[in-house]
C-alpha positions in Angstrom: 119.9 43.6 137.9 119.0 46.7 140.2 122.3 48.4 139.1 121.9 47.3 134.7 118.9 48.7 134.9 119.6 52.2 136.9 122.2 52.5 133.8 119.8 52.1 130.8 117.1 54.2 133.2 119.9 57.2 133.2 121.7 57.0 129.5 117.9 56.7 128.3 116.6 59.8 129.8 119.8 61.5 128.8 119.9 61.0 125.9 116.0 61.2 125.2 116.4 64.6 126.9 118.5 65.5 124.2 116.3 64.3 121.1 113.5 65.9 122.5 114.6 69.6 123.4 116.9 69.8 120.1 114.0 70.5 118.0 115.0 68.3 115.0 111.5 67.9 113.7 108.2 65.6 114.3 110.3 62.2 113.9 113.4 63.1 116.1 110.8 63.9 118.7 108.9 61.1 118.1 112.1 58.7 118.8 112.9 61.0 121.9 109.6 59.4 123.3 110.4 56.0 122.5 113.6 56.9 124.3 112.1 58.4 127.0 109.3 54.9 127.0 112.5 52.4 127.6 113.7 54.8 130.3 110.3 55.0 132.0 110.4 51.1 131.8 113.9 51.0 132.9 113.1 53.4 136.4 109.9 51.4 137.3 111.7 48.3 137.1 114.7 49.9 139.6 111.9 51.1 141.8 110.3 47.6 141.7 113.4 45.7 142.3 114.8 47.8 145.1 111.6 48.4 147.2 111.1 52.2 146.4 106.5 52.0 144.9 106.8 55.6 144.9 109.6 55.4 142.1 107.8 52.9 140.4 104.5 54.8 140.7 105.7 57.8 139.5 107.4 55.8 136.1 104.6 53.7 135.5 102.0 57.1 135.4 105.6 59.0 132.9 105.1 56.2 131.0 101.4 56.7 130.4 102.5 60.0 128.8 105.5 59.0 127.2 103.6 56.5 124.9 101.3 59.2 124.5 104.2 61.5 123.1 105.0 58.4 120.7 101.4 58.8 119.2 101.5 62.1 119.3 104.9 62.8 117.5 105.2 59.2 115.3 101.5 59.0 114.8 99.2 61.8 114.1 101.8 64.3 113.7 103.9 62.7 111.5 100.9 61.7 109.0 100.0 65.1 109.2 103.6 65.7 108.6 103.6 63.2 105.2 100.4 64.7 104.1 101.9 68.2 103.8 105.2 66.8 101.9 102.9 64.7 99.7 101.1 68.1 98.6 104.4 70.4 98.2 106.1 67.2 96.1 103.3 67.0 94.5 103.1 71.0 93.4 106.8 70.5 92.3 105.8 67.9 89.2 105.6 70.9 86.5 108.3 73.1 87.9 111.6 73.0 89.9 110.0 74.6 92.9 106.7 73.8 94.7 103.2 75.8 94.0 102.4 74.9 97.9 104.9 75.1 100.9 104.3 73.2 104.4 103.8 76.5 107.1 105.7 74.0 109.7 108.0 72.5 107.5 109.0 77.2 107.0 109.7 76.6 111.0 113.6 76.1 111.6 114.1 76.1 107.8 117.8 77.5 106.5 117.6 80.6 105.1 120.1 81.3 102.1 121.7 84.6 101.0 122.1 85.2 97.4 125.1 83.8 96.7 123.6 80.4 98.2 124.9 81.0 101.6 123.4 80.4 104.7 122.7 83.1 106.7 120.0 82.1 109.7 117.0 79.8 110.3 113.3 80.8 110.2 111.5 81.4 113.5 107.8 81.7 112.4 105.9 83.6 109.6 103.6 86.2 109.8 100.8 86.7 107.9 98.1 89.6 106.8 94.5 88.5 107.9 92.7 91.1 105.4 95.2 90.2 102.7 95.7 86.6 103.5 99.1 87.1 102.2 102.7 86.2 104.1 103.8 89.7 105.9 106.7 88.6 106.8 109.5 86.3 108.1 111.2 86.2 111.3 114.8 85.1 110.6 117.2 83.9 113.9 120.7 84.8 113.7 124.0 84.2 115.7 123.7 82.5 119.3 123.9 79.4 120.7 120.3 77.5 121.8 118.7 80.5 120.9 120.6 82.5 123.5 122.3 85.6 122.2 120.1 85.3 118.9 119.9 88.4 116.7 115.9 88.5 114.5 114.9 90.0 111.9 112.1 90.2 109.5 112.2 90.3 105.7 110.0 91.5 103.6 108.3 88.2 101.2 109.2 90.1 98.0 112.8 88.8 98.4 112.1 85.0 99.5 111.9 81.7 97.1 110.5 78.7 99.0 112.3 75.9 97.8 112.3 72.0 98.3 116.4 72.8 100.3 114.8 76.1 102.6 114.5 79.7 101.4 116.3 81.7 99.3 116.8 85.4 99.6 118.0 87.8 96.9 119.9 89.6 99.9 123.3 89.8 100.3 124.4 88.7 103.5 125.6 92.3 104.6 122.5 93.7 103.4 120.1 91.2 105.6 122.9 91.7 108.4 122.5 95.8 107.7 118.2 95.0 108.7 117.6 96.6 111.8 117.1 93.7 114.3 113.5 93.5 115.6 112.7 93.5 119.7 112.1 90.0 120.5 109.3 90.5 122.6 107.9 93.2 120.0 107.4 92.2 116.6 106.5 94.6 113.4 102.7 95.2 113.4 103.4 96.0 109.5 105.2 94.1 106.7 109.1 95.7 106.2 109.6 97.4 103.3 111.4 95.5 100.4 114.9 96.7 99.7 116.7 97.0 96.4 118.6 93.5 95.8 121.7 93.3 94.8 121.5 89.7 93.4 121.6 89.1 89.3 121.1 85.3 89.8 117.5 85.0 91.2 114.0 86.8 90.0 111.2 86.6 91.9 107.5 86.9 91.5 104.5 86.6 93.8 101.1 84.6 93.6 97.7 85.4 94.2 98.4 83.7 98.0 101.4 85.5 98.9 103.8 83.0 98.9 106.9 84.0 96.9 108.8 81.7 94.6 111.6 81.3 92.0 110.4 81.8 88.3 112.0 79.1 85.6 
């Protein structure tokens, strides 16, 4: 019994280990924790069954926080999560992009060239306090795990927010050609817009700065 349940203590930390530092989004993380719950159960139940209280102790109080990760992730931050989708699905109904746009869902989003390739993932947005308009976005490229990453930030005039990620009028040589940014150092200003090269997408701007495809 002591040995069973040493092996589901291990392969479930492992492998919630995994879930929960991939970043896959609120539910991913949310099953890490349930993961990481059966392994807490599993490694009390070693330290229970083999004499070691200090084992079991210290899985009965990870435990405690795991099943608070579980609320946290498949609770209150997914409903928060379903709420935002609800709104941008809901923005779509007249058009075939949305009105409204999730901030977090923008977070790890796949960023697309012109041609409908992609070309990076989002790292955060910036936004103008006076203006209360999206400066800019900070676009991850190249690497592994975020080591070896190149950023960059482009300029909201060439972005569509769209129900798949966002779509730039860029080529991918020009948004390779941006001058990466230091990542410790990020613009205090919006970039300039460039000249686009693409014939297939026109874009226009709201009154709240988010950019999006016209019909």
């Amino acid at each position: 019994m002591p040995d069973f349940a040493a092996w589901i203590a291990s392969a479930a930390t492992m492998i919630a280990a995994m879930m929960t530092a991939a970043n896959l989004g609120t539910k991913i993380t949310g099953w890490g924790f349930v993961v990481f719950t059966v392994g807490s159960v599993a490694w009390a139940a070693v330290g229970l069954t083999t004499g070691q209280p200090s084992l079991a102790i210290t899985n009965g109080f990870l435990l405690l926080v795991n099943l608070f990760g579980v609320w946290r992730w498949l609770g209150r931050q997914a409903r928060h999560e379903t709420g935002s989708e609800s709104a941008e699905q809901r923005s779509r109904a007249h058009a075939h992009v949305p009105s409204l746009y999730s901030g977090a869902s923008a977070i790890g989003a796949n960023v697309f060239d012109g041609r409908g390739e992609k070309v990076g993932t989002v790292v955060d947005t910036m936004h103008d306090c006076e203006s209360r308009t999206l400066s800019y976005i900070v676009i991850s490229q190249g690497g592994v795990g975020g080591a070896g990453e190149t950023l960059r930030a482009i300029a909201p005039d060439h972005l569509a927010f769209e129900s798949d990620g966002i779509h730039c009028d860029l080529s991918a040589e020009q948004i390779t050609a941006i001058a990466p940014i230091d990542e410790k150092a990020w613009p205090a200003v919006a970039p300039p817009a460039l000249a686009s090269n693409s014939h297939d997408l026109s874009f226009a701007s709201n009154s709240k700065g988010l950019f999006h495809a016209q019909a």
